[in-house]
C-alpha positions as CSV (number, residue, x, y, z in Angstrom):
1,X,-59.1,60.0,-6.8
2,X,-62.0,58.3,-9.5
3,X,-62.2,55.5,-7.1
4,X,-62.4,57.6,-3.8
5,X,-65.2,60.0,-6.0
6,X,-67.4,56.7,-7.0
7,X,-67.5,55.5,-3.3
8,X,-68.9,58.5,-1.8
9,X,-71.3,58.9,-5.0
10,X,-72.5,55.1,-4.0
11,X,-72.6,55.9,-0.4
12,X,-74.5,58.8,-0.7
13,X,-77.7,56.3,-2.5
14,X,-77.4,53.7,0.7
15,X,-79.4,54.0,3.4
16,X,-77.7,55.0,6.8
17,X,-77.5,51.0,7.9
18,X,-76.4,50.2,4.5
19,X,-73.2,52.0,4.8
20,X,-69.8,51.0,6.7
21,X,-68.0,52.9,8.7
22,X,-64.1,53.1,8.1
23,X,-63.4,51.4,11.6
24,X,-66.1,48.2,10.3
25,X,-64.5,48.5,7.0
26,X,-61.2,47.6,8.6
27,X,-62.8,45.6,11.3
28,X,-63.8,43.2,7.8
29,X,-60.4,42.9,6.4
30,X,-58.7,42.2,9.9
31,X,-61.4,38.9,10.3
32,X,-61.0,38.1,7.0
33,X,-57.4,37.6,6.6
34,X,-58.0,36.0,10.3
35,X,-60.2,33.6,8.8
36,X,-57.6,32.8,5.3
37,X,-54.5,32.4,8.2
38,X,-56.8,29.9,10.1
39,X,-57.7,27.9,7.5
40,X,-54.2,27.8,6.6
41,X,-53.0,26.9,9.7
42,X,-55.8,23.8,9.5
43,X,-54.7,22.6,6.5
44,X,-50.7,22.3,7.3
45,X,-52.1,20.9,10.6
46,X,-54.2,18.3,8.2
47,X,-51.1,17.4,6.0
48,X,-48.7,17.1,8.7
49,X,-51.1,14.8,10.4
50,X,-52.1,12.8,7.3
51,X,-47.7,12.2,7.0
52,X,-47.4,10.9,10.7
53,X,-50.2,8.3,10.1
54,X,-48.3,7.3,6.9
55,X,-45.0,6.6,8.8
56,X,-46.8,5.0,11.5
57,X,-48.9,2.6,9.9
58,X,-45.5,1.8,7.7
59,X,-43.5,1.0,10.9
60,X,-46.3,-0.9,12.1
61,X,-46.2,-3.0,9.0
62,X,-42.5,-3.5,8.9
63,X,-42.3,-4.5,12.5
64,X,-45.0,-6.8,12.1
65,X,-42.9,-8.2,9.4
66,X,-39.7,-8.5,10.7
67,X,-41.4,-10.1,14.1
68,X,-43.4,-12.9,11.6
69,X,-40.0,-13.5,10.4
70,X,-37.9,-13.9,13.8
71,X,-40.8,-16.1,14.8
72,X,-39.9,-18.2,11.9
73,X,-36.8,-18.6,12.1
74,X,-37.1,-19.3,16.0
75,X,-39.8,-21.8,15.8
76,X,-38.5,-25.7,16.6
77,X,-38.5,-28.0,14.0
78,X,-40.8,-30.7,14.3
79,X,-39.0,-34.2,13.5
């Protein structure tokens, strides 16, 4: 009740565009934890990303690899 006393104390020495209404005040919160799920979202999005390029540019080098070594063995010997 202390809490809910000091608000309207505080609101009462804003000016009229100073103060939110209740529908703003929850307008605030819904963006807000719209905006922490978002950047959320990006990050996993980053990671998972950051992973695939990993495995890729490791298959890329292990096939490159194996094909420098088949072309080795497959190469003629010059006598």
């Amino acid at each position: 009740m202390r809490k809910k006393a000091k608000d309207r104390e505080q609101k009462k020495k804003l000016w009229v565009h100073e103060k939110m209404t209740y529908s703003s005040k929850v307008s605030a919160k819904h963006t807000s934890l719209l905006r922490e799920l978002e950047t959320e979202d990006q990050e996993e999005r980053a990671e998972q990303l950051r992973s695939f390029h990993e495995q890729v540019a490791w298959k890329l080098a292990m096939t490159r690899g194996r094909k420098d070594q088949f072309q080795m063995h497959c190469q003629p010997s010059s006598l």
